[in-house]
MIVEXPA-815005 format. One record per atom (N, C-alpha, C, CB): x, y, z. Coordinates in pm, whole numbers, padded with zeros to 5 digits, always signed. Glycine has a CB too. Example, Ala and Ser with C-alpha at 12.3 -4.5 7.8 and 13.67 -1.06 7.14 Angstrom:
<sites>
+01319-00569+00780+01230-00450+00780+01320-00330+00780+01131-00447+00905+01285-00225+00708+01367-00106+00714+01290+00003+00787+01408-00060+00572
</sites>
This chain:
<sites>
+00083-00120+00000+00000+00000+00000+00087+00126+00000-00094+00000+00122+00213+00127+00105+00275+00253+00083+00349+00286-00043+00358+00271+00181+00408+00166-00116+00453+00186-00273+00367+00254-00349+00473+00063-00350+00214+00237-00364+00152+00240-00393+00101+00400-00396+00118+00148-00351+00054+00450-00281+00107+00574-00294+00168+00681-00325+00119+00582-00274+00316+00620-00275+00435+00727-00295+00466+00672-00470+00602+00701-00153+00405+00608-00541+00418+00617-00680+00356+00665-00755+00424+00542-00725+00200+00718-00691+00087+00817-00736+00162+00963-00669-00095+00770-00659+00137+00969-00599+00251+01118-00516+00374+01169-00602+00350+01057-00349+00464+01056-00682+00558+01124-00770+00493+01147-00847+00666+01075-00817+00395+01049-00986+00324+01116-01025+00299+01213-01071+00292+01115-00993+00222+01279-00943+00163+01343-00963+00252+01525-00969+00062+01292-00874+00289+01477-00872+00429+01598-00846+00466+01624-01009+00606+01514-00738+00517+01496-01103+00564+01536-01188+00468+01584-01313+00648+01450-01204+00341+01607-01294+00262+01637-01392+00221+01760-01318+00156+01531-01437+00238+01849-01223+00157+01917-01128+00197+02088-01196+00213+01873-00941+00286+02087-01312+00327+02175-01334+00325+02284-01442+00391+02140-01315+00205+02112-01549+00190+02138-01708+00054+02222-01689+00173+01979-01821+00030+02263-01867-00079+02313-01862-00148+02245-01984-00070+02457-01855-00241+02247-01949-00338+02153-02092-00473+02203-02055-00342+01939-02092-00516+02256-02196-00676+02388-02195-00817+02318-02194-00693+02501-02370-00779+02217-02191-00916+02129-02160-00915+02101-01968-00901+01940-02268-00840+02155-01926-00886+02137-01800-00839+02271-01691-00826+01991-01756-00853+02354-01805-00917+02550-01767-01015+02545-01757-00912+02683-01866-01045+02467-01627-01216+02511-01564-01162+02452-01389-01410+02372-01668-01290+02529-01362-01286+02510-01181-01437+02389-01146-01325+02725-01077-01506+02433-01231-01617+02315-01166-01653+02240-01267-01758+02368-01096-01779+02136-01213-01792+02067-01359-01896+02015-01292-01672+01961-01441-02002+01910-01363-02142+01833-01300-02124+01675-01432-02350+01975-01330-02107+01608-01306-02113+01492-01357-02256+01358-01353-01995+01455-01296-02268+01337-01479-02352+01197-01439-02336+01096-01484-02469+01191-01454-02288+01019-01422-02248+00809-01412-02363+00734-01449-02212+00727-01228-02332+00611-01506-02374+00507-01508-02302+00408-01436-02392+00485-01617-02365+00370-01344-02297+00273-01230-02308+00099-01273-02392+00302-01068-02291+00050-01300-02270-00137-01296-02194-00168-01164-02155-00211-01445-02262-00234-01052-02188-00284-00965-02242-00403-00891-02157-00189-00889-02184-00507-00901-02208-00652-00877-02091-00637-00718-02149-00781-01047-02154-00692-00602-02121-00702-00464-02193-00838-00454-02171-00575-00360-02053-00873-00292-02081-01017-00242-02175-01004-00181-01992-01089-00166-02258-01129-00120-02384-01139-00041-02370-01089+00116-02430-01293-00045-02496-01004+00148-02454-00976+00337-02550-01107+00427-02536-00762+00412-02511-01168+00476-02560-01251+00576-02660-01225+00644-02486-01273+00651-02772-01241+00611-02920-01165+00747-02935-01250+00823-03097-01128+00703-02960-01364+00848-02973-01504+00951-02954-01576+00925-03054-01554+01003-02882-01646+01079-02826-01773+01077-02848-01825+01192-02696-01780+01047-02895-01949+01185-02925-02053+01257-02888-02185+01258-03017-02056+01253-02884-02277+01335-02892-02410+01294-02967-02521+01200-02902-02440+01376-03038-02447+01108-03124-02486+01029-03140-02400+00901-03232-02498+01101-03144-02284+00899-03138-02183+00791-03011-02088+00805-03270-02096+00792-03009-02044+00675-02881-01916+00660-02995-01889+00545-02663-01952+00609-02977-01722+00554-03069-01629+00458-02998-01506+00466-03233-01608+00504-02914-01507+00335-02855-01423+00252-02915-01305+00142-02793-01506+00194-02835-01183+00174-02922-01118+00009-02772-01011-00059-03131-00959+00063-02811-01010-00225-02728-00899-00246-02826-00842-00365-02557-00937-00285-02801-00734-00345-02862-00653-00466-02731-00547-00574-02992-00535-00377-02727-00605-00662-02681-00565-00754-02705-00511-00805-02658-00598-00799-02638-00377-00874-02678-00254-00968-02649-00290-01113-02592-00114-00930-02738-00273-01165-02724-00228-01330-02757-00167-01413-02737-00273-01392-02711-00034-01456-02736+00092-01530-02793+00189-01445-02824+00073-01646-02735+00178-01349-02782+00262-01194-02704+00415-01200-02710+00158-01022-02804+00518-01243-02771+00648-01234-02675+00694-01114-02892+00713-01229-02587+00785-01121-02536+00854-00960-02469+01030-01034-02349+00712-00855-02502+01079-00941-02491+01249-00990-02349+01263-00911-02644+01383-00921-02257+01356-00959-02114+01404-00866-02103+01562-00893-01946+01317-00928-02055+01628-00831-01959+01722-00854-01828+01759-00858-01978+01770-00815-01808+01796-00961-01597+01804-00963-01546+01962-00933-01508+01761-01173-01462+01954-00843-01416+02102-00777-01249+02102-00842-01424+02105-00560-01198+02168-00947-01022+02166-00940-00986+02246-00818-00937+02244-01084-00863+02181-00826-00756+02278-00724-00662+02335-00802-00668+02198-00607-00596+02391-00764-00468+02510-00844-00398+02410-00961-00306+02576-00704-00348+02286-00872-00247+02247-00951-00355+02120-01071-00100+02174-00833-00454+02141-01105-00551+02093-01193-00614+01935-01157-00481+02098-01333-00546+01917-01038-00624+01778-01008-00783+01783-00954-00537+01700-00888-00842+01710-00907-00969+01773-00853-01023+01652-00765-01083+01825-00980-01127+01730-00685-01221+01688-00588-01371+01646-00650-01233+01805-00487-01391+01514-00568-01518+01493-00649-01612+01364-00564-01468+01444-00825-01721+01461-00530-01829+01424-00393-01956+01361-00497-01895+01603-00271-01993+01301-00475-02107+01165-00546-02204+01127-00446-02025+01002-00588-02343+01145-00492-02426+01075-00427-02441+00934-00496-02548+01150-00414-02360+00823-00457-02411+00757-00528-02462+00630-00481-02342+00754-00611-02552+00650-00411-02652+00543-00380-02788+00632-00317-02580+00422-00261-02947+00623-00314-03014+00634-00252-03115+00562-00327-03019+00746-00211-03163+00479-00273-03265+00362-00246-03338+00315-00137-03216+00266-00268-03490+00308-00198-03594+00259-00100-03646+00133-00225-03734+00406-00037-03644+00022-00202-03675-00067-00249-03797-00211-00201-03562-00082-00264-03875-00297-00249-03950-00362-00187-03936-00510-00292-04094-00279-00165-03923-00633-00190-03938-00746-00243-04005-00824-00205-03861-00793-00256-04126-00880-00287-04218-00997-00183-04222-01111-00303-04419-00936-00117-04155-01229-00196-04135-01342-00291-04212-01445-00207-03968-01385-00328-04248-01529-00263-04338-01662-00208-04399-01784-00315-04480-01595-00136-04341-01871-00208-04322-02034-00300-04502-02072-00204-04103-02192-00229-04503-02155-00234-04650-02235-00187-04670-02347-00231-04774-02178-00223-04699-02440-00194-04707-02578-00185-04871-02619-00210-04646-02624-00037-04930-02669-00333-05019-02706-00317-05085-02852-00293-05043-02656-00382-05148-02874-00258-05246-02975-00224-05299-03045-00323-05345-02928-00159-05303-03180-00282-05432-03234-00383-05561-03165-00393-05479-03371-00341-05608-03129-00334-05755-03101-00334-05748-02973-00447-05824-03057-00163-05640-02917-00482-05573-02791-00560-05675-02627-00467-05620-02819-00793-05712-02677-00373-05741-02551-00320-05638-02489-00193-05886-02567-00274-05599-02578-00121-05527-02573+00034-05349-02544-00017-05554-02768+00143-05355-02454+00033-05190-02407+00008-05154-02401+00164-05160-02229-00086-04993-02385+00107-04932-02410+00205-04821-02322+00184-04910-02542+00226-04747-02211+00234-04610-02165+00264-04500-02217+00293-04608-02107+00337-04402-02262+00199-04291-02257+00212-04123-02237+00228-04318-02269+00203-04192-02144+00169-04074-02039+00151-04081-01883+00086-03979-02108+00064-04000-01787+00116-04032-01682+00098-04047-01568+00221-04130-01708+00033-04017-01408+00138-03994-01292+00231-04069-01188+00181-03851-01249+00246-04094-01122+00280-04097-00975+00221-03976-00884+00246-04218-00899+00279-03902-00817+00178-03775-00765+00216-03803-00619+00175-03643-00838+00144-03778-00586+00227-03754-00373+00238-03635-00364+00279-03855-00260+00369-03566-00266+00163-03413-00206+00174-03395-00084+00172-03327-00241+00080-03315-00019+00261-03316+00135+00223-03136+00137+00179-03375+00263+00386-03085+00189+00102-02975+00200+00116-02892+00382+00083-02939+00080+00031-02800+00409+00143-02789+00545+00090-02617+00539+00118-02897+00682+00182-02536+00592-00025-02399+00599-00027-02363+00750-00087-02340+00474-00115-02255+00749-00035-02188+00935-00098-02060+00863-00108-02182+01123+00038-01957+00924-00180-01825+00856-00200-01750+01004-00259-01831+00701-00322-01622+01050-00173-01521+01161-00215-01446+01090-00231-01476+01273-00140-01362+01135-00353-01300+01110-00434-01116+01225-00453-01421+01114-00538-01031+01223-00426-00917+01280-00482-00892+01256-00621-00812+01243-00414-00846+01346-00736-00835+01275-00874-00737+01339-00862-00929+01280-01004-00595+01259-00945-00475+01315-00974-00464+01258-01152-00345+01256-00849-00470+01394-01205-00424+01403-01328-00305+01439-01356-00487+01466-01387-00336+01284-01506-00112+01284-01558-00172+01353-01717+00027+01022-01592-00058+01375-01729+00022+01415-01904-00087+01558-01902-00020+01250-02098-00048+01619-01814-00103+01771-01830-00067+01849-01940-00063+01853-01722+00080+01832-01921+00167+01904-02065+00118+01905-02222+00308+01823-02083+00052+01766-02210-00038+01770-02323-00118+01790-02429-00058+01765-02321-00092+01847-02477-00277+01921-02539-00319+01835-02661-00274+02125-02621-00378+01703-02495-00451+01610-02561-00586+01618-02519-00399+01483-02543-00712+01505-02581-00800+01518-02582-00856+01432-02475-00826+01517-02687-00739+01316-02472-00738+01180-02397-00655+01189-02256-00668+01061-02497-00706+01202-02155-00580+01243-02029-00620+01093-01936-00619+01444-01908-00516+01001-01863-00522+00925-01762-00500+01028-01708-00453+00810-01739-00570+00919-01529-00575+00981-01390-00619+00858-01325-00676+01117-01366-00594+00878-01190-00590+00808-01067-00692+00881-00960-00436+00805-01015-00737+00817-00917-00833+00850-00770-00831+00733-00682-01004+00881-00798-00845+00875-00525-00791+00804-00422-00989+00851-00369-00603+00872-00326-01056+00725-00312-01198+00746-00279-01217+00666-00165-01299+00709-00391-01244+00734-00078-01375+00700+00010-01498+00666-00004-01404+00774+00066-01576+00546+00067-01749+00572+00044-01817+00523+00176-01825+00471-00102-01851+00621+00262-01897+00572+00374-02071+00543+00327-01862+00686+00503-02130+00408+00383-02281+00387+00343-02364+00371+00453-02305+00267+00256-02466+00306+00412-02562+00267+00511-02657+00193+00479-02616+00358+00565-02671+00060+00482-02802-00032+00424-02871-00113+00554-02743-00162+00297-02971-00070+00522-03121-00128+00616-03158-00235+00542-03269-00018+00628-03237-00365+00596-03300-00470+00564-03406-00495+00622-03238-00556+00571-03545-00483+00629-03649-00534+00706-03702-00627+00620-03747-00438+00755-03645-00730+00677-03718-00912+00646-03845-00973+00683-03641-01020+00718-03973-00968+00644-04061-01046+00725-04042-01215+00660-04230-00975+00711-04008-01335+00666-04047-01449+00646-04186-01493+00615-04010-01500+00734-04205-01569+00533-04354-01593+00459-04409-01726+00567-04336-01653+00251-04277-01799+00666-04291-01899+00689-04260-01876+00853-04217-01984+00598-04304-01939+00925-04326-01948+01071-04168-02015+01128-04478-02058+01105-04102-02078+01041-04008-02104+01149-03886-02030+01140-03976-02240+01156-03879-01912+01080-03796-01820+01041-03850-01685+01124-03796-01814+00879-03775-01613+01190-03858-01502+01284-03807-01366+01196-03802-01498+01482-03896-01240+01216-03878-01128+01111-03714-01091+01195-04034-00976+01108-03648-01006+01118-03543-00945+01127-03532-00785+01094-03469-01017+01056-03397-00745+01136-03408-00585+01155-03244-00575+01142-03488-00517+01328-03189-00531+01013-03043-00537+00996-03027-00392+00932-02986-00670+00897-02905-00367+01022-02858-00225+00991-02705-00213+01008-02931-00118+01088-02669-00222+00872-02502-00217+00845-02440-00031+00812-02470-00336+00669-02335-00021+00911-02280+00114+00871-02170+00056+00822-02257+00234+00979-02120+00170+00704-02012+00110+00628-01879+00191+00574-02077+00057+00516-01748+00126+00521-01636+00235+00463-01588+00164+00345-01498+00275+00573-01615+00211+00238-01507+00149+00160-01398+00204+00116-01546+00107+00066-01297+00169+00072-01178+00254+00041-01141+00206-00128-01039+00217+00167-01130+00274-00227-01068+00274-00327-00972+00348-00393-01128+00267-00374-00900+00222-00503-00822+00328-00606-00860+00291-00754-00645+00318-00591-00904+00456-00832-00962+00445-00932-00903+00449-01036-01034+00507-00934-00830+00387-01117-00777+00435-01219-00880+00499-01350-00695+00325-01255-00837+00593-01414-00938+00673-01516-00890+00736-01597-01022+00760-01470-00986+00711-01796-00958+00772-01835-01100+00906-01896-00874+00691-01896-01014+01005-01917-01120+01098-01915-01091+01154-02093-01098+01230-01767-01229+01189-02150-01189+01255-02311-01262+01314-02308-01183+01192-02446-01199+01497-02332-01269+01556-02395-01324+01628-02487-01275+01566-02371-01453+01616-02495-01484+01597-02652-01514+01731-02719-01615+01499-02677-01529+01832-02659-01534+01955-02677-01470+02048-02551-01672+01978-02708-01503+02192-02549-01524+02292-02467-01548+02268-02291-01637+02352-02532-01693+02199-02356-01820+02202-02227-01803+02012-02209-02045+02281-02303-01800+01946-02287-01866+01830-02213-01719+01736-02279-02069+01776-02270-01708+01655-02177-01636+01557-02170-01682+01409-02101-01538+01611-02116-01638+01318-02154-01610+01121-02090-01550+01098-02016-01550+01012-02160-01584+01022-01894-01508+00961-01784-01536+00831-01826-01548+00996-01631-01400+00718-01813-01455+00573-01769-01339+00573-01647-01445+00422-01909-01367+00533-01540-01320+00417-01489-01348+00349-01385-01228+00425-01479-01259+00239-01353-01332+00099-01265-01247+00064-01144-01339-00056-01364-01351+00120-01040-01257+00176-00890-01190-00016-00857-01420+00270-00695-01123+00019-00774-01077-00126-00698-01108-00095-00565-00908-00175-00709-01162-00186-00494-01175-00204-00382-01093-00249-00315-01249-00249-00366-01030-00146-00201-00915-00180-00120-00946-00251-00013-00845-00074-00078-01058-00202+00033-01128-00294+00174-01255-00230+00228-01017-00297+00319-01338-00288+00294-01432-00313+00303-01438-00340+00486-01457-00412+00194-01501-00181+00576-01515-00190+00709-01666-00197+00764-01443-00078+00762-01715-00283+00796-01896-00243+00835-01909-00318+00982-02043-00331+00695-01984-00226+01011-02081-00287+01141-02229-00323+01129-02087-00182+01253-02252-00439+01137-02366-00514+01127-02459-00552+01240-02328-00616+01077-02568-00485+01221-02664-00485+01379-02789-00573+01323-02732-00291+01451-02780-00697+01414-02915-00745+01362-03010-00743+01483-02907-00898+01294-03136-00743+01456-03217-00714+01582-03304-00853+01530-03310-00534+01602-03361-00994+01574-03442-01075+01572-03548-01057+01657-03392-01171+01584-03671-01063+01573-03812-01021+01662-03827-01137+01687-03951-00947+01600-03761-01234+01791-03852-01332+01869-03903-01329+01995-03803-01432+01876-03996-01327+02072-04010-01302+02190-03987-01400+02271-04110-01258+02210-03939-01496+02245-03907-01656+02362-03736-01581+02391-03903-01899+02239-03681-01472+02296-03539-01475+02370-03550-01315+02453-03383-01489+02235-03464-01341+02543-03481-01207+02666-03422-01092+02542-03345-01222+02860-03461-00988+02592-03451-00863+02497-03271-00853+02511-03558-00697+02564-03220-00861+02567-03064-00843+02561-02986-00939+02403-02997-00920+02739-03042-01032+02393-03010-01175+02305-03089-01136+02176-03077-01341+02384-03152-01016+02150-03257-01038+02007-03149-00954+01930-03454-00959+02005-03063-00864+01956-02979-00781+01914-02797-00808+01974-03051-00647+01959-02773-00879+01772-02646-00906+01810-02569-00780+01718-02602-01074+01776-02462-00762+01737-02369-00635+01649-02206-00707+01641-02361-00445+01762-02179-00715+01472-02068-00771+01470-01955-00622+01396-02094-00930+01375-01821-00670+01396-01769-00568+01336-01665-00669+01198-01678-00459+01468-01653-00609+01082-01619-00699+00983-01531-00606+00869-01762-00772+00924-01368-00665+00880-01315-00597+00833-01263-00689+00682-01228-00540+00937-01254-00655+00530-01231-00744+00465-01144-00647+00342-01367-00831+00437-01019-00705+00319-00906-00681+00240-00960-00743+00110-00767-00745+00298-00956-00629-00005-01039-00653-00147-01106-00752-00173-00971-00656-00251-01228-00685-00103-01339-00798-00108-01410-00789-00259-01464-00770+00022-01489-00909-00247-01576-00934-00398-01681-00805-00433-01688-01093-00384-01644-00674-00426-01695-00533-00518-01649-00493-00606-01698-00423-00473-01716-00522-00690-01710-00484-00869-01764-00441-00908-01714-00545-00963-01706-00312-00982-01762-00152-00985-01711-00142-01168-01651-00006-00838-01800-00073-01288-01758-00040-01363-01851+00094-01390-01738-00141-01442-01756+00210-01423-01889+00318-01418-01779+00455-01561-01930+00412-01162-01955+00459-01609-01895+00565-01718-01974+00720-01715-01920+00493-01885-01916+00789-01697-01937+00914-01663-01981+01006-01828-01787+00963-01575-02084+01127-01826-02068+01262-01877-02113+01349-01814-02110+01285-01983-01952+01460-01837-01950+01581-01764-01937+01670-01836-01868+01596-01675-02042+01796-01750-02025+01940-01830-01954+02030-01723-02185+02017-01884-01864+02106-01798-01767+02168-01724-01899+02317-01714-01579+02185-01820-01873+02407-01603-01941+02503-01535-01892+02648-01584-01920+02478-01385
</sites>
């Protein structure tokens, strides 16, 4: 990790000095197309069941703003997650008689989720006066995802999961632009690691209220988040 760094840091130092007229602007408004496939979060576990969920993005909008600094690199704050979502799934078992059903499986699931992610961008080959510039970003994304589970089935009890979260990335990117005013971003962050706290609350009433609410803490070195996202921005 510290190589890693101090090899973006020279870098950047050594591009910090050029000038290139496609990036004579101070602000800009960006909007992404997000693709992002994540590992499953664990909602219950028992000696009999484990009940898992992940929700995956695809062609999932997210709005940013880009701020330069002097030496032309820039800052760049993203809402990019807010979701209220609803899932009701249910299996049923029928009967001979084809009237008498039966529940076997199945949830109702409600998700709220909400992410922002800042971003450092360090732009190379300033000297340039190209159309096509690489860059690197150093990003944060602190989140927050809710789960309210009801079970379709009696031997599964409802649940109440509330994960706070950090992710850390490095983005490599290339940016083109295509005129004046509007320019292309692609690139596809890496996930450095992955910090959350996971609160589950089980509505059963046979366990004393101290025991319905467990809280774990879960730290994971480039975990399974896979991010591909393509940006257009109009400079301000």
């Amino acid at each position: 990790m510290k190589s890693i760094v101090t090899f973006i840091l020279v870098l950047s130092c050594c591009s910090s000095y050029a000038q290139n007229s496609h990036l004579d602007y101070k602000y800009a408004v960006k909007l992404y197309n997000l693709t992002t496939v994540a590992d499953k979060n664990q909602l219950y576990r028992d000696s009999n069941y484990v009940r898992s969920a992940s929700f995956d993005k695809i062609a999932y909008p997210a709005a940013a703003v880009q701020i330069a600094t002097k030496k032309k690199n820039f800052h760049e704050i993203e809402l990019s997650d807010l979701t209220v979502g609803r899932r009701d799934e249910l299996t049923e078992r029928i009967y001979p008689d084809q009237t008498t059903t039966e529940p076997v499986s199945g949830a109702v699931t409600t998700v709220t989720s909400v992410a922002v992610r800042y971003e450092y961008i360090l732009m190379f080959a300033k000297k340039k006066e190209a159309k096509l510039l690489p860059a690197v970003g150093i990003a944060a994304m602190p989140y927050y995802n809710r789960y309210r589970t009801d079970p379709a089935i009696s031997a599964l009890f409802p649940t109440r999961d509330n994960i706070f979260g950090m992710r850390a990335f490095i983005v490599p990117r290339l940016t083109y632009y295509t005129s004046k005013k509007i320019f292309f971003d692609l690139n596809i962050p890496v996930n450095l690691f992955d910090a959350q706290s996971h609160s589950t609350n089980t509505l059963n009433s046979a366990l004393p209220a101290e025991q319905r609410t467990t809280t774990t803490f879960n730290f994971n070195g480039l975990p399974a988040y896979y991010s591909v996202r393509l940006g257009v921005g109009v400079k301000l």
